[in-house]
PLY file of the C-alpha trace (Angstrom):
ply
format ascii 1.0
element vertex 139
property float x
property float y
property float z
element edge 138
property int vertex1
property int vertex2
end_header
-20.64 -8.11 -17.17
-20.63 -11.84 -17.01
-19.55 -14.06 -13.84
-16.47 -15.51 -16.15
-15.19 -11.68 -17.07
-15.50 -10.90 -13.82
-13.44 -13.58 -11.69
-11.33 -13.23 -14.97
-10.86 -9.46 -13.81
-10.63 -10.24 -10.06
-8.20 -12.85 -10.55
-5.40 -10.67 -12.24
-6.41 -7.71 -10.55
-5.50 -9.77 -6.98
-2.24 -11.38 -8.38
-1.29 -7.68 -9.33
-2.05 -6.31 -5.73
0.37 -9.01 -4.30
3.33 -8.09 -7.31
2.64 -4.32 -6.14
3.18 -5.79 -2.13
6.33 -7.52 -3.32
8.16 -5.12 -5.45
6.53 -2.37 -4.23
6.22 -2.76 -0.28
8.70 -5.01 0.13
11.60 -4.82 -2.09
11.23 -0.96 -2.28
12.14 -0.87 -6.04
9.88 2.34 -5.78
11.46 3.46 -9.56
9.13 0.89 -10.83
6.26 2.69 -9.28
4.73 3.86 -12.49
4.18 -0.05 -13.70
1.54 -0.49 -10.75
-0.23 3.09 -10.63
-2.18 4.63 -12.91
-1.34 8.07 -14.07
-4.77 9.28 -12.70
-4.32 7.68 -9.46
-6.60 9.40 -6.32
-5.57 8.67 -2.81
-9.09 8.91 -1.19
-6.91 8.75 2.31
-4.08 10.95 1.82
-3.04 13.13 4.14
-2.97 16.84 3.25
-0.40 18.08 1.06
0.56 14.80 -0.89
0.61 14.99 -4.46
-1.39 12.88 -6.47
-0.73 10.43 -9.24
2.22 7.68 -8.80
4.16 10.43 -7.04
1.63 10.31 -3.96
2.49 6.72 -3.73
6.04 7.23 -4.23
5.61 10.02 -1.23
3.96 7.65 0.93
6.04 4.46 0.56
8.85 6.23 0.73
7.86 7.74 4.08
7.48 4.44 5.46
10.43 3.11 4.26
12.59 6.15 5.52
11.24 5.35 9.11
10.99 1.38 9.29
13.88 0.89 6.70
14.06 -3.09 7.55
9.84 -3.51 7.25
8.27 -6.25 5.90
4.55 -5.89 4.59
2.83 -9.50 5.20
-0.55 -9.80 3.43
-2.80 -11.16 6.14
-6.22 -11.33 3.71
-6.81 -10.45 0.03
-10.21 -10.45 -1.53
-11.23 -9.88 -4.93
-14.11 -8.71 -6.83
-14.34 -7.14 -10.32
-12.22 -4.01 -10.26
-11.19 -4.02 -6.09
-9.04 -5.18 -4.39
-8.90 -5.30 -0.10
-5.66 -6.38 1.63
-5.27 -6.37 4.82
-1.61 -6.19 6.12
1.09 -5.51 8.54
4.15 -3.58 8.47
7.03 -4.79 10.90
10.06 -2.92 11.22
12.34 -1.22 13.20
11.20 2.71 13.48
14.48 4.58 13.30
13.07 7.35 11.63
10.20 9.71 11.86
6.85 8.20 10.38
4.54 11.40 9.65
5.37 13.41 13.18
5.96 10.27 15.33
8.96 10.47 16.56
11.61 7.33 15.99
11.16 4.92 18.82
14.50 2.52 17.72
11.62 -0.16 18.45
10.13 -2.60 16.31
6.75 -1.71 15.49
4.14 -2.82 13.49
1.75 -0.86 11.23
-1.54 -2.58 11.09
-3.64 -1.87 7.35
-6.68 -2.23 5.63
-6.52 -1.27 1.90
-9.38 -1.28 -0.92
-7.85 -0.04 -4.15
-9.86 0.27 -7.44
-7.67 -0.83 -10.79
-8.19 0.31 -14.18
-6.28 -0.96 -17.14
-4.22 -3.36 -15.04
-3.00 -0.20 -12.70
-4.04 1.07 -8.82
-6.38 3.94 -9.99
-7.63 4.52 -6.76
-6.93 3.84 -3.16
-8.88 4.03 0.16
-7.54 2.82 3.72
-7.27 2.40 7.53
-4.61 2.49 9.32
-3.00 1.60 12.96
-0.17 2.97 14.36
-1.12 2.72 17.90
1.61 -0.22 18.30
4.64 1.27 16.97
3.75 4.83 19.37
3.74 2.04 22.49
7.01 0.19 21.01
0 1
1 2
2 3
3 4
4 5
5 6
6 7
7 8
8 9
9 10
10 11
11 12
12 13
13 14
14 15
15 16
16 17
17 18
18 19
19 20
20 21
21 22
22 23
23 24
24 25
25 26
26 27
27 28
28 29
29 30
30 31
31 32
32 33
33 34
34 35
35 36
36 37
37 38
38 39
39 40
40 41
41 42
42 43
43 44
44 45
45 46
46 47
47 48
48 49
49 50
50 51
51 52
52 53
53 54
54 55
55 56
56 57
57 58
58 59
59 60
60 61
61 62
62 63
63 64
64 65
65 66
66 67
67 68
68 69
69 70
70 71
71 72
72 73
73 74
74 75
75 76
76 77
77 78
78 79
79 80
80 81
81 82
82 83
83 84
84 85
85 86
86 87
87 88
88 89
89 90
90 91
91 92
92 93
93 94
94 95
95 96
96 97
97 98
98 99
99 100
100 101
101 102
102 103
103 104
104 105
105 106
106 107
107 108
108 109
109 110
110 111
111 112
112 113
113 114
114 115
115 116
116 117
117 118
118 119
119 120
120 121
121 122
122 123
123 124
124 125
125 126
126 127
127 128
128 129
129 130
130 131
131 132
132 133
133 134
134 135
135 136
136 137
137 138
């Protein structure tokens, strides 16, 4: 693949990671889900028992959204190349509800992440990450 193609591909594959942080993460319009993730989508870091495909992602913003309902997700870095994408992020909310077995707090909290998602015809196709809680369990 030539340089051009690929900064072509990195380029719109990055300015679709930050539409899938805005409508997505932030404005929780989680009915659109299906416009951002692939049908096919694997969640290399899932915990057990998710589904997969767009309702895995569905699962697991929704979980974070039932227990920090007034989060924001701030992209702190994005990189690009070819077909990835790495953010790394916060989460800042209040955690009124519980997040995975961690019991509310009625703190604010944040949720410090580092995603690397593959895409594939323009959609998330697969997703690894890191995550760290250890703030909002010391809110």
């Amino acid at each position: 693949m030539n340089d051009v193609v690929t900064e072509t591909t990195a380029a719109r594959n990055r300015e679709r990671q930050r539409e899938f942080v805005e409508v997505l993460q932030n404005e929780g319009q989680l009915d659109r889900i299906e416009e951002f993730v692939h049908p096919e989508f694997v969640d290399h870091s899932a915990p057990p028992g998710l589904p997969g495909g767009p309702e895995g992602v569905r699962a697991i913003l929704g979980a974070i959204r039932q227990a920090f309902p007034d989060h924001d997700a701030d992209v702190i870095h994005l990189v690009a190349e070819g077909d990835l994408v790495a953010t790394h992020k916060t989460f800042t909310g209040t955690h009124t509800g519980d997040f995975f077995g961690m019991a509310p707090t009625g703190k604010r909290g944040t949720i410090r992440v580092i995603d690397i998602v593959r895409y594939r015809d323009g959609l998330v196709a697969e997703h690894w990450n890191v995550v760290d809680t250890s703030n909002v369990a010391t809110a």
